[in-house]
N, C-alpha and C positions, 0 to 999 in steps of 0.2 A: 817785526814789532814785539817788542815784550810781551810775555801774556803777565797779566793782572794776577797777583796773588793775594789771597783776601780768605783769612784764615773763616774756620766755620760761625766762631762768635760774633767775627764784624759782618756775616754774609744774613748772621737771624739780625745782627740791629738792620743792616740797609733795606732788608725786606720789612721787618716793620714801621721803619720811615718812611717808604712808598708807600704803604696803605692809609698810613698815617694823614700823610701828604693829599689824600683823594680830596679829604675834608678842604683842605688850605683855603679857597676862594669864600668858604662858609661863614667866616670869623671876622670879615673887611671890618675897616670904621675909618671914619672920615678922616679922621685926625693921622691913624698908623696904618692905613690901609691894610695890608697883607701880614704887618705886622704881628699880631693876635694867633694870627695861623700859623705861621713859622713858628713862634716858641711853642704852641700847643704840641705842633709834629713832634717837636724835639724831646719833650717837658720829660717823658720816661728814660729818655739817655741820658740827660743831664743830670738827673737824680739816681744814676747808677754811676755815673761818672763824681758825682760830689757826695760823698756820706752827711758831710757837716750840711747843718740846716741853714748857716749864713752864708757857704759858698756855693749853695746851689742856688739859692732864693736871687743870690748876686748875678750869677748866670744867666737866671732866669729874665729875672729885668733886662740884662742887656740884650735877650732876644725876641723882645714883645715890641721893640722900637720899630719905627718908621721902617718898612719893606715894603720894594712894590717891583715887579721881575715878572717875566711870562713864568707859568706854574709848570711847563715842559722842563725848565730849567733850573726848578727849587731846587731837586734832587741833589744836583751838582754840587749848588753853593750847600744847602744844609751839612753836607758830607763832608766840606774843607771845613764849614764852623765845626763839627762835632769833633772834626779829627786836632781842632788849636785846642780845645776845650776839653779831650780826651789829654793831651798832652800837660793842657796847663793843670789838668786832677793829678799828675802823676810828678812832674816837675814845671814849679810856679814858673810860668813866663811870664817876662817882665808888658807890663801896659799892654794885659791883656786884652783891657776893653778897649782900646785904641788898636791891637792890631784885627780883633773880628770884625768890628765896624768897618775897619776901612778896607776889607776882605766884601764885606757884605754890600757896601757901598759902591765898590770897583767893579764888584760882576753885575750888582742888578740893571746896569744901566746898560750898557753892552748885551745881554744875553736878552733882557724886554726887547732891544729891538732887531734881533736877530729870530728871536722869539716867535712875534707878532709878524713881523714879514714872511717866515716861515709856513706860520700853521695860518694863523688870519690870514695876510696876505695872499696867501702861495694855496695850502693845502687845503684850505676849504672852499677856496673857490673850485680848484679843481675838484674838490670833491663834491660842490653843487652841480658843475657842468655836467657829470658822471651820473650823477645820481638823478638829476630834471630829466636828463634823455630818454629815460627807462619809469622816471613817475609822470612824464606826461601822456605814456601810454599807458598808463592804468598800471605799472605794472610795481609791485610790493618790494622787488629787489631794489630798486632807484634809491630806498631807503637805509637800504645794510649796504649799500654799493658807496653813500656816503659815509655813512658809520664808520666801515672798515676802512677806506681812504684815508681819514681824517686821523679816526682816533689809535691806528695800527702804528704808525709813524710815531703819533704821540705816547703811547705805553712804551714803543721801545726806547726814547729817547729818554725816558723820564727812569727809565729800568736801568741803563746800563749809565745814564749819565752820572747818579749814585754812585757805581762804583768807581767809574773815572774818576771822580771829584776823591774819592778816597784813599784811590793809590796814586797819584798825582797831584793830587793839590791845586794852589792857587798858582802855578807855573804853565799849564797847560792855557789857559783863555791869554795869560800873561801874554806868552811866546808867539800866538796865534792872533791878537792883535799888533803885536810889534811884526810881523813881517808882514801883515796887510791879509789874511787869510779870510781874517773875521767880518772885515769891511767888503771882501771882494765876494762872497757869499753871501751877506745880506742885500747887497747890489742887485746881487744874481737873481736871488730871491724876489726882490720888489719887480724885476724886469717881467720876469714867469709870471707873478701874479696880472701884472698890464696885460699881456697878451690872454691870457684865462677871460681877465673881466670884456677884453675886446670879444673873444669867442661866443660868450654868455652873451654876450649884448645880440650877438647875430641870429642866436639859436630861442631866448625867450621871450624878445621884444617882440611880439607879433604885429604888427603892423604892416599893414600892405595897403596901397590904393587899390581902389574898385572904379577907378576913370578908365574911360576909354570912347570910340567913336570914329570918326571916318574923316580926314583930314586930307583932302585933293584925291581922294578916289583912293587912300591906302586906309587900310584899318589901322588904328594904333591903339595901343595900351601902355599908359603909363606904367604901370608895374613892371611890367616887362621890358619897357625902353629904359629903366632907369637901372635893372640887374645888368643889360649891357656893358652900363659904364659903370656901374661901379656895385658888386653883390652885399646886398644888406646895406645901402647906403641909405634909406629911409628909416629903420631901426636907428642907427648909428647918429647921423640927425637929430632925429626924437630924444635920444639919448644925453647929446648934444645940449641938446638946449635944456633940459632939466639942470645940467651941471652948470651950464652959466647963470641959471634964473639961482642957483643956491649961490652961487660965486658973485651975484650983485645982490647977494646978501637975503631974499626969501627963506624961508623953514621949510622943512620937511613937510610939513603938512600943509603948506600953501603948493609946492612939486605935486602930491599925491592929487590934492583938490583938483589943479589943473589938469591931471590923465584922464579922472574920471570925468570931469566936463567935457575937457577935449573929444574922450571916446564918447560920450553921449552926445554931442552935436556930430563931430560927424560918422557916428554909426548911423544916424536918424536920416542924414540928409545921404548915405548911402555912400560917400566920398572914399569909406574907407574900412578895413573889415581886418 
Protein backbone atom coordinates (compact mmCIF):
# COMPACT_ATOMS: atom_id res chain seq x y z
CA UNK A 1 0.00 0.00 0.00
CA UNK A 2 1.14 3.41 -0.56
CA UNK A 3 2.36 5.20 2.44
CA UNK A 4 0.46 8.66 3.00
CA UNK A 5 2.51 11.61 2.38
CA UNK A 6 1.45 14.58 4.30
CA UNK A 7 3.78 17.47 4.30
CA UNK A 8 4.64 19.04 8.08
CA UNK A 9 2.10 22.10 7.58
CA UNK A 10 -0.97 19.92 6.51
CA UNK A 11 0.16 17.22 9.65
CA UNK A 12 -0.12 20.84 12.52
CA UNK A 13 -3.64 21.67 10.50
CA UNK A 14 -4.98 17.83 10.91
CA UNK A 15 -3.84 17.66 14.53
CA UNK A 16 -5.56 20.85 15.19
CA UNK A 17 -8.78 19.66 13.73
CA UNK A 18 -8.74 16.65 15.86
CA UNK A 19 -8.72 18.53 19.01
CA UNK A 20 -10.78 20.82 17.56
CA UNK A 21 -13.29 18.14 16.62
CA UNK A 22 -13.44 16.78 20.63
CA UNK A 23 -15.93 19.79 21.01
CA UNK A 24 -18.13 18.84 17.85
CA UNK A 25 -21.30 17.00 19.80
CA UNK A 26 -21.22 20.42 21.95
CA UNK A 27 -22.71 23.07 19.47
CA UNK A 28 -26.01 20.46 18.30
CA UNK A 29 -29.36 22.62 17.42
CA UNK A 30 -32.34 21.43 16.44
CA UNK A 31 -32.73 22.90 13.22
CA UNK A 32 -28.56 22.03 11.96
CA UNK A 33 -27.72 19.53 14.36
CA UNK A 34 -23.95 18.90 14.11
CA UNK A 35 -23.97 21.59 11.82
CA UNK A 36 -22.64 24.43 14.18
CA UNK A 37 -19.78 22.13 15.10
CA UNK A 38 -18.43 21.19 11.99
CA UNK A 39 -17.82 24.94 10.78
CA UNK A 40 -16.48 25.76 14.36
CA UNK A 41 -13.58 22.81 13.87
CA UNK A 42 -12.82 24.14 10.65
CA UNK A 43 -13.46 28.16 11.35
CA UNK A 44 -9.23 28.63 11.78
CA UNK A 45 -8.38 26.92 8.28
CA UNK A 46 -10.90 28.44 6.51
CA UNK A 47 -9.65 31.83 7.45
CA UNK A 48 -6.00 30.80 6.64
CA UNK A 49 -7.13 29.41 3.50
CA UNK A 50 -9.45 32.84 2.53
CA UNK A 51 -7.57 36.23 3.26
CA UNK A 52 -10.71 38.19 1.61
CA UNK A 53 -13.38 38.71 4.31
CA UNK A 54 -16.19 37.80 1.73
CA UNK A 55 -14.79 34.61 0.81
CA UNK A 56 -14.29 33.37 3.96
CA UNK A 57 -17.47 34.53 5.55
CA UNK A 58 -19.04 32.66 2.21
CA UNK A 59 -17.12 29.45 3.29
CA UNK A 60 -18.14 29.92 6.27
CA UNK A 61 -21.95 29.82 5.89
CA UNK A 62 -21.58 26.86 3.65
CA UNK A 63 -20.19 24.87 6.63
CA UNK A 64 -22.60 25.79 9.64
CA UNK A 65 -25.45 23.95 7.46
CA UNK A 66 -27.41 20.89 8.28
CA UNK A 67 -24.71 17.85 9.28
CA UNK A 68 -25.45 15.02 11.09
CA UNK A 69 -22.63 11.71 10.81
CA UNK A 70 -21.18 9.61 13.71
CA UNK A 71 -18.27 12.00 15.15
CA UNK A 72 -15.66 8.73 14.68
CA UNK A 73 -15.92 9.82 11.12
CA UNK A 74 -15.89 13.81 11.18
CA UNK A 75 -12.27 13.56 10.76
CA UNK A 76 -12.55 12.10 7.34
CA UNK A 77 -15.20 14.03 5.67
CA UNK A 78 -13.88 17.55 7.36
CA UNK A 79 -10.36 16.79 5.66
CA UNK A 80 -11.92 16.22 1.92
CA UNK A 81 -14.07 19.58 2.74
CA UNK A 82 -10.85 21.53 3.70
CA UNK A 83 -8.67 19.97 1.10
CA UNK A 84 -11.94 21.29 -2.02
CA UNK A 85 -11.86 24.48 -0.06
CA UNK A 86 -7.99 24.68 0.27
CA UNK A 87 -8.02 24.07 -3.46
CA UNK A 88 -10.84 26.48 -4.39
CA UNK A 89 -8.46 29.39 -2.19
CA UNK A 90 -5.74 28.77 -4.66
CA UNK A 91 -7.79 28.00 -7.98
CA UNK A 92 -11.54 28.99 -8.14
CA UNK A 93 -13.55 25.73 -8.63
CA UNK A 94 -16.44 25.98 -10.43
CA UNK A 95 -19.98 25.32 -8.06
CA UNK A 96 -18.03 25.21 -5.31
CA UNK A 97 -20.86 25.21 -2.95
CA UNK A 98 -22.65 22.36 -4.92
CA UNK A 99 -19.57 20.13 -5.03
CA UNK A 100 -18.93 20.37 -0.87
CA UNK A 101 -22.36 19.88 0.00
CA UNK A 102 -22.94 17.07 -2.09
CA UNK A 103 -19.34 15.59 -0.64
CA UNK A 104 -20.72 16.42 2.88
CA UNK A 105 -24.14 14.87 2.00
CA UNK A 106 -22.81 11.65 0.36
CA UNK A 107 -20.53 10.59 3.26
CA UNK A 108 -22.57 11.54 6.32
CA UNK A 109 -25.24 9.13 5.62
CA UNK A 110 -23.02 6.07 4.94
CA UNK A 111 -20.41 6.62 7.53
CA UNK A 112 -23.49 7.45 10.64
CA UNK A 113 -24.42 4.18 9.83
CA UNK A 114 -21.34 2.43 9.75
CA UNK A 115 -20.50 4.59 12.59
CA UNK A 116 -23.31 3.73 15.12
CA UNK A 117 -23.18 -0.06 14.18
CA UNK A 118 -19.57 0.16 14.85
CA UNK A 119 -18.97 1.87 18.17
CA UNK A 120 -22.87 1.93 19.55
CA UNK A 121 -23.76 -1.17 18.13
CA UNK A 122 -20.59 -3.39 18.15
CA UNK A 123 -17.93 -1.60 20.55
CA UNK A 124 -19.76 -0.65 23.40
CA UNK A 125 -21.54 -3.26 24.09
CA UNK A 126 -18.54 -5.23 24.12
CA UNK A 127 -17.17 -3.02 26.06
CA UNK A 128 -20.02 -3.11 28.68
CA UNK A 129 -19.90 -6.97 28.70
CA UNK A 130 -15.96 -6.53 29.50
CA UNK A 131 -16.20 -4.10 31.79
CA UNK A 132 -19.75 -5.43 34.14
CA UNK A 133 -17.54 -8.69 34.67
CA UNK A 134 -14.89 -7.08 36.67
CA UNK A 135 -17.37 -4.08 38.19
CA UNK A 136 -19.69 -6.53 39.58
CA UNK A 137 -16.96 -7.89 41.61
CA UNK A 138 -16.22 -4.78 43.13
CA UNK A 139 -13.47 -4.34 41.18
CA UNK A 140 -12.34 -0.44 39.73
CA UNK A 141 -10.73 -1.95 36.40
CA UNK A 142 -14.31 -2.97 34.94
CA UNK A 143 -14.27 0.82 34.53
CA UNK A 144 -10.82 1.58 32.32
CA UNK A 145 -11.38 -1.97 30.87
CA UNK A 146 -14.54 -0.06 29.31
CA UNK A 147 -12.97 3.08 28.57
CA UNK A 148 -10.14 1.62 26.85
CA UNK A 149 -12.23 -0.91 24.72
CA UNK A 150 -14.59 1.81 23.61
CA UNK A 151 -12.78 4.78 23.31
CA UNK A 152 -9.01 3.25 22.03
CA UNK A 153 -10.64 2.07 18.68
CA UNK A 154 -12.36 5.52 18.57
CA UNK A 155 -9.17 8.03 18.93
CA UNK A 156 -7.64 5.79 16.49
CA UNK A 157 -10.13 5.88 13.89
CA UNK A 158 -10.94 9.56 14.29
CA UNK A 159 -6.58 10.00 14.20
CA UNK A 160 -5.65 8.52 11.18
CA UNK A 161 -9.25 8.82 9.40
CA UNK A 162 -8.08 12.73 9.04
CA UNK A 163 -5.38 11.77 7.18
CA UNK A 164 -7.03 9.26 4.78
CA UNK A 165 -9.64 11.79 4.13
CA UNK A 166 -6.62 14.11 3.07
CA UNK A 167 -4.51 12.09 0.83
CA UNK A 168 -7.32 10.41 -0.64
CA UNK A 169 -10.29 12.19 -0.84
CA UNK A 170 -13.77 11.53 -1.58
CA UNK A 171 -12.71 8.24 -3.95
CA UNK A 172 -11.78 6.13 -1.06
CA UNK A 173 -15.83 5.52 0.73
CA UNK A 174 -16.63 6.06 -3.17
CA UNK A 175 -14.84 2.86 -4.39
CA UNK A 176 -15.63 1.04 -1.08
CA UNK A 177 -19.22 1.39 -1.33
CA UNK A 178 -19.48 0.51 -5.04
CA UNK A 179 -17.79 -2.99 -4.58
CA UNK A 180 -20.09 -3.64 -1.45
CA UNK A 181 -17.13 -3.50 1.24
CA UNK A 182 -18.96 -0.85 3.09
CA UNK A 183 -22.42 -2.63 3.36
CA UNK A 184 -20.72 -5.94 4.10
CA UNK A 185 -18.88 -4.45 7.20
CA UNK A 186 -21.73 -2.76 8.74
CA UNK A 187 -23.68 -6.05 8.30
CA UNK A 188 -20.80 -7.54 9.99
CA UNK A 189 -20.97 -5.21 12.63
CA UNK A 190 -24.78 -5.17 13.55
CA UNK A 191 -24.48 -9.30 13.48
CA UNK A 192 -21.33 -8.95 16.50
CA UNK A 193 -23.30 -6.40 18.26
CA UNK A 194 -26.75 -9.23 18.25
CA UNK A 195 -24.64 -11.88 19.64
CA UNK A 196 -22.76 -9.16 22.59
CA UNK A 197 -26.37 -7.97 23.50
CA UNK A 198 -27.45 -12.10 23.57
CA UNK A 199 -24.19 -12.69 25.88
CA UNK A 200 -25.05 -9.43 28.20
CA UNK A 201 -28.45 -10.77 28.41
CA UNK A 202 -27.00 -14.16 30.09
CA UNK A 203 -24.36 -12.65 32.27
CA UNK A 204 -26.51 -9.46 33.96
CA UNK A 205 -30.24 -10.42 33.88
CA UNK A 206 -30.11 -12.15 37.29
CA UNK A 207 -32.92 -14.04 37.61
CA UNK A 208 -33.29 -17.39 38.76
CA UNK A 209 -36.21 -19.42 40.30
CA UNK A 210 -36.05 -20.52 43.90
CA UNK A 211 -38.93 -23.39 43.25
CA UNK A 212 -38.32 -26.72 43.94
CA UNK A 213 -39.87 -29.81 45.97
CA UNK A 214 -40.37 -33.62 45.68
CA UNK A 215 -42.51 -34.81 42.85
CA UNK A 216 -43.07 -39.01 42.91
CA UNK A 217 -40.24 -39.40 45.43
CA UNK A 218 -37.54 -37.44 43.15
CA UNK A 219 -36.37 -33.97 44.24
CA UNK A 220 -36.70 -31.41 41.70
CA UNK A 221 -35.52 -27.81 41.01
CA UNK A 222 -36.79 -25.78 38.59
CA UNK A 223 -33.76 -23.93 38.04
CA UNK A 224 -31.89 -26.57 37.41
CA UNK A 225 -34.28 -28.50 35.15
CA UNK A 226 -34.71 -25.62 32.99
CA UNK A 227 -30.34 -25.06 32.53
CA UNK A 228 -30.79 -28.67 31.24
CA UNK A 229 -32.70 -27.49 28.34
CA UNK A 230 -31.68 -24.66 27.64
CA UNK A 231 -28.71 -22.34 29.75
CA UNK A 232 -29.91 -18.85 30.66
CA UNK A 233 -33.28 -19.56 29.08
CA UNK A 234 -35.18 -17.77 32.04
CA UNK A 235 -33.01 -14.46 31.72
CA UNK A 236 -33.47 -14.68 27.97
CA UNK A 237 -37.53 -15.00 28.41
CA UNK A 238 -37.62 -12.01 30.81
CA UNK A 239 -35.68 -10.35 28.36
CA UNK A 240 -38.16 -11.44 25.81
CA UNK A 241 -40.92 -10.23 26.98
CA UNK A 242 -39.81 -6.57 27.98
CA UNK A 243 -39.00 -6.25 24.00
CA UNK A 244 -42.58 -7.34 22.98
CA UNK A 245 -44.36 -5.26 25.82
CA UNK A 246 -42.15 -2.11 23.95
CA UNK A 247 -42.96 -3.72 20.38
CA UNK A 248 -47.07 -3.51 21.29
CA UNK A 249 -46.10 -0.19 21.78
CA UNK A 250 -45.53 0.46 26.05
CA UNK A 251 -42.62 3.19 27.16
CA UNK A 252 -39.58 2.67 28.74
CA UNK A 253 -40.86 3.61 31.87
CA UNK A 254 -44.04 1.40 31.89
CA UNK A 255 -40.65 -1.89 30.96
CA UNK A 256 -38.84 -0.43 34.03
CA UNK A 257 -42.12 -0.14 36.42
CA UNK A 258 -42.95 -3.61 35.60
CA UNK A 259 -39.17 -5.19 36.71
CA UNK A 260 -39.44 -3.54 39.84
CA UNK A 261 -42.97 -4.73 40.63
CA UNK A 262 -42.44 -7.94 39.07
CA UNK A 263 -39.12 -8.29 41.33
CA UNK A 264 -41.02 -7.13 44.44
CA UNK A 265 -43.87 -9.66 44.32
CA UNK A 266 -41.99 -12.31 43.56
CA UNK A 267 -38.93 -11.65 45.68
CA UNK A 268 -41.69 -11.48 48.69
CA UNK A 269 -43.47 -14.47 47.81
CA UNK A 270 -39.89 -16.21 47.51
CA UNK A 271 -40.54 -17.56 43.76
CA UNK A 272 -37.49 -16.07 42.64
CA UNK A 273 -34.17 -14.52 43.53
Amino acid sequence: MKKMEISKSDKKLLNRMFWRQMTFMSEMTFVRLQGPGFGWSIMPFLREFYKDDDEYYAALERHVTYFNTNPAFAPFISSIVLQMEKENAEHKVENIEEAVQGIKVGLMGPLAGLGDSLFTGTLRVIAAGIGMGFALDGSPIGALLFLLTLYVPWFIIRWYGGRIGWTTGASFIQKATESGILQSVTKGFSILGLFMVGAMTFQTVGLRFNISGELEGSFIDLQSTLDTILKGFVPLAFTMLLLWMMKKGKSTSFALMFVILFSVVVGFLGFAG
